[in-house]
N, C-alpha and C positions, 0 to 999 in steps of 0.2 A: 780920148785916150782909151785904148783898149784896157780888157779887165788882164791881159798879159803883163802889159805894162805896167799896170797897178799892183799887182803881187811882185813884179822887180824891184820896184821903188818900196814896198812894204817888207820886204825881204832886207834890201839893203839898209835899210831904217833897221831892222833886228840883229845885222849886223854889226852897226855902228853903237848899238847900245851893248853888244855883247862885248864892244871894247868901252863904255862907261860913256857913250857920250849922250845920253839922256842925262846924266848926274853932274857932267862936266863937260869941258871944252879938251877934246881928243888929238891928238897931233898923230894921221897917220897920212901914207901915199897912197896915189893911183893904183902903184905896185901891189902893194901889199892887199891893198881892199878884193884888189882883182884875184887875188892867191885868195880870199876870203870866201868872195863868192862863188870861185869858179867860172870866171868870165875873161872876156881879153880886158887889157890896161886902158885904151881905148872905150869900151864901153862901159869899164867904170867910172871913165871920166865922162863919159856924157851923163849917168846917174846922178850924180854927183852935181852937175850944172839943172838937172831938170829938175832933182829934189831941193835946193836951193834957189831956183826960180820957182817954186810952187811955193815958198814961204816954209817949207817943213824941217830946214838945216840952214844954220848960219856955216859960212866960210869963209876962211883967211887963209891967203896962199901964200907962203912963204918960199924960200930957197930949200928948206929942209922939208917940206913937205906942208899938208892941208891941214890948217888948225878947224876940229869940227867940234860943232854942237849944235844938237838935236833940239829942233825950239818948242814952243808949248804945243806949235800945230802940229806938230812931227811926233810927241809926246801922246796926244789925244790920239790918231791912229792907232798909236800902238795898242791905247788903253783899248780903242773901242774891238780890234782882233783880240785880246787878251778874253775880254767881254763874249765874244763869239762865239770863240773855243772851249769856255768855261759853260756858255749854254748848251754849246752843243754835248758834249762831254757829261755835260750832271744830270740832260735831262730825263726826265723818267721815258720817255719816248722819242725813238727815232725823228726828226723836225719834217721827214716825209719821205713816204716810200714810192716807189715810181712801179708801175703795174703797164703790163704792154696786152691788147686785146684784139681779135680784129673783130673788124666791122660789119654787122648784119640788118639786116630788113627784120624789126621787131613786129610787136604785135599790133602798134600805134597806139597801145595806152598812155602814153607818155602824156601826148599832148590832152586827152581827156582827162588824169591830174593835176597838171601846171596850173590848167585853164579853172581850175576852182577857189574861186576867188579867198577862201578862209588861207590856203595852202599858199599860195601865191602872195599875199599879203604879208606871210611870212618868211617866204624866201626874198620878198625883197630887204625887210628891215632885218634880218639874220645876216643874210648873205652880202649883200649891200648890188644886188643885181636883180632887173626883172627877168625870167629867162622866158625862152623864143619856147613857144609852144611844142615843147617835144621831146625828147631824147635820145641821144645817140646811145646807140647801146652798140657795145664790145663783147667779143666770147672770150672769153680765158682760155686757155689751151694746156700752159707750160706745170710741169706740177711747182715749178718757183712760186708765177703769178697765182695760182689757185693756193697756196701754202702765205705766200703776202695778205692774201686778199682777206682770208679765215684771222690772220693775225690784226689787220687792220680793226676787225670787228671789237677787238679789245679794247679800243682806245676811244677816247671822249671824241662825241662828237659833236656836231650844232644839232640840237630836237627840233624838227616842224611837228607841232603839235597835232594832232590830230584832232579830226569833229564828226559833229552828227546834222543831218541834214533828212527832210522826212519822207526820204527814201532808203538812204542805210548809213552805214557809221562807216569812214574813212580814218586810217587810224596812222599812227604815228611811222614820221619818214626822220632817217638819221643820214643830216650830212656833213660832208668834209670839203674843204674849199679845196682845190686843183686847177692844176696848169696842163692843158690837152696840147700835145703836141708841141711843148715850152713855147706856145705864141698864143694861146687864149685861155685866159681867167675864167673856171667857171666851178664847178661841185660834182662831185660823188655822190649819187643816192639811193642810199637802202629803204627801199619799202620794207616795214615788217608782213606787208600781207603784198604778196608780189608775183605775178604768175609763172616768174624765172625761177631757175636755181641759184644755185652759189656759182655759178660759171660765167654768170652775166654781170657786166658791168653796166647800169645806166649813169648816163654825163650829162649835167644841165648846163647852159651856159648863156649869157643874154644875147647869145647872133646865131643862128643856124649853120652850127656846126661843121654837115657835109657838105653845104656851099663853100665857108668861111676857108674851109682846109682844104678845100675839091677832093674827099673824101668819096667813094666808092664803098659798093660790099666785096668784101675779102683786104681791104686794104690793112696794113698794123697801125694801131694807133699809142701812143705811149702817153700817160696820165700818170702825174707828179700830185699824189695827195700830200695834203700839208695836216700833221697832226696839230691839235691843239697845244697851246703850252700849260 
């Protein structure tokens, strides 16, 4: 089932309660529901058959019209959108901002930080992923993405600890989990000692990136950070 599908059927579920049938058993028509939601009388009757074969609405069809009520499974949706909108709504922070960059030839440090093992040990049990020796890095361009990117800084993130080794001290990296291109899971990461400015974006992820995405330089790439809650 499409997620289109899923918001009609959770829709008309809000519908049905805005006439009380979460509390009771509701006597309305095709008619009338379809005046409700703004659809034809036809495709509130098909609603009506699908959310009632999914277990989410009992019905009884009468000569005068559909006696309805919304069942406990039908209830629980609603609780769990109720739930959603109340997170999204209170949280101290946006649930994720999306930042667009394009694609360049960096300096190849990436993969000479991943590859140390202190650092790497704890991207995997932080992050819950080992990542591919490297980083994509992005340029910012737009002053939105560069004004996002400054605001991100604000907000909690995952700490990779930094260490010392008896050559020089490598010191603390701040990340954020992300969605590259909404098809691969991977992280945001800020070095604090980093030979970029604030215009570069580096992306970790456990598969190689410009392979995964067939990625180019100059291509745009859109990254979906997810803030902490």
């Amino acid at each position: 089932m499409t997620s289109k599908q899923e918001w009609q059927h959770i829709y008309t579920l809000i519908k049905l309660a805005e006439m009380g049938a979460h509390r009771r058993t509701t006597k309305t028509s095709t008619e009338y529901l379809a005046e409700k939601l703004g659809i034809s009388q036809q495709t509130a009757s098909r609603q009506l058959i699908e959310l009632e074969r999914r277990g989410l609405i009992q019905r009884t069809i009468t000569s005068e019209g559909s006696l309805i009520k919304i069942t406990d499974a039908g209830v629980e949706e609603l609780q769990k959108l109720h739930v959603n909108l109340r997170f999204l709504l209170e949280a101290t922070y946006p649930p994720s901002i999306t930042l667009e960059g394009t694609v360049f030839t960096g300096l190849g440090e990436g993969a000479y930080y991943i590859l140390k093992e202190p650092y790497r040990r704890q991207f995997i049990e932080k992050l819950g992923f080992d990542p591919y020796p490297g980083t994509l890095n992005l340029k910012l361009t737009t002053d939105y993405d560069l004004k996002a990117r400054t605001e991100l800084e604000a907000y909690p993130a995952i700490e990779i600890q930094g260490f010392k080794n008896e050559d020089r001290t490598f010191g603390l990296v701040k990340c954020y989990p992300a969605k590259i291109d909404n098809k691969v899971k991977g992280a945001l990461v800020f070095a604090l000692r980093s030979h970029y400015d604030k215009t570069v974006l580096e992306v970790i992820a456990p598969v190689y990136l410009r392979k995964q995405l067939n990625l180019k330089d100059g291509h745009k790439v859109k990254v979906e950070v997810f803030t902490l809650p």
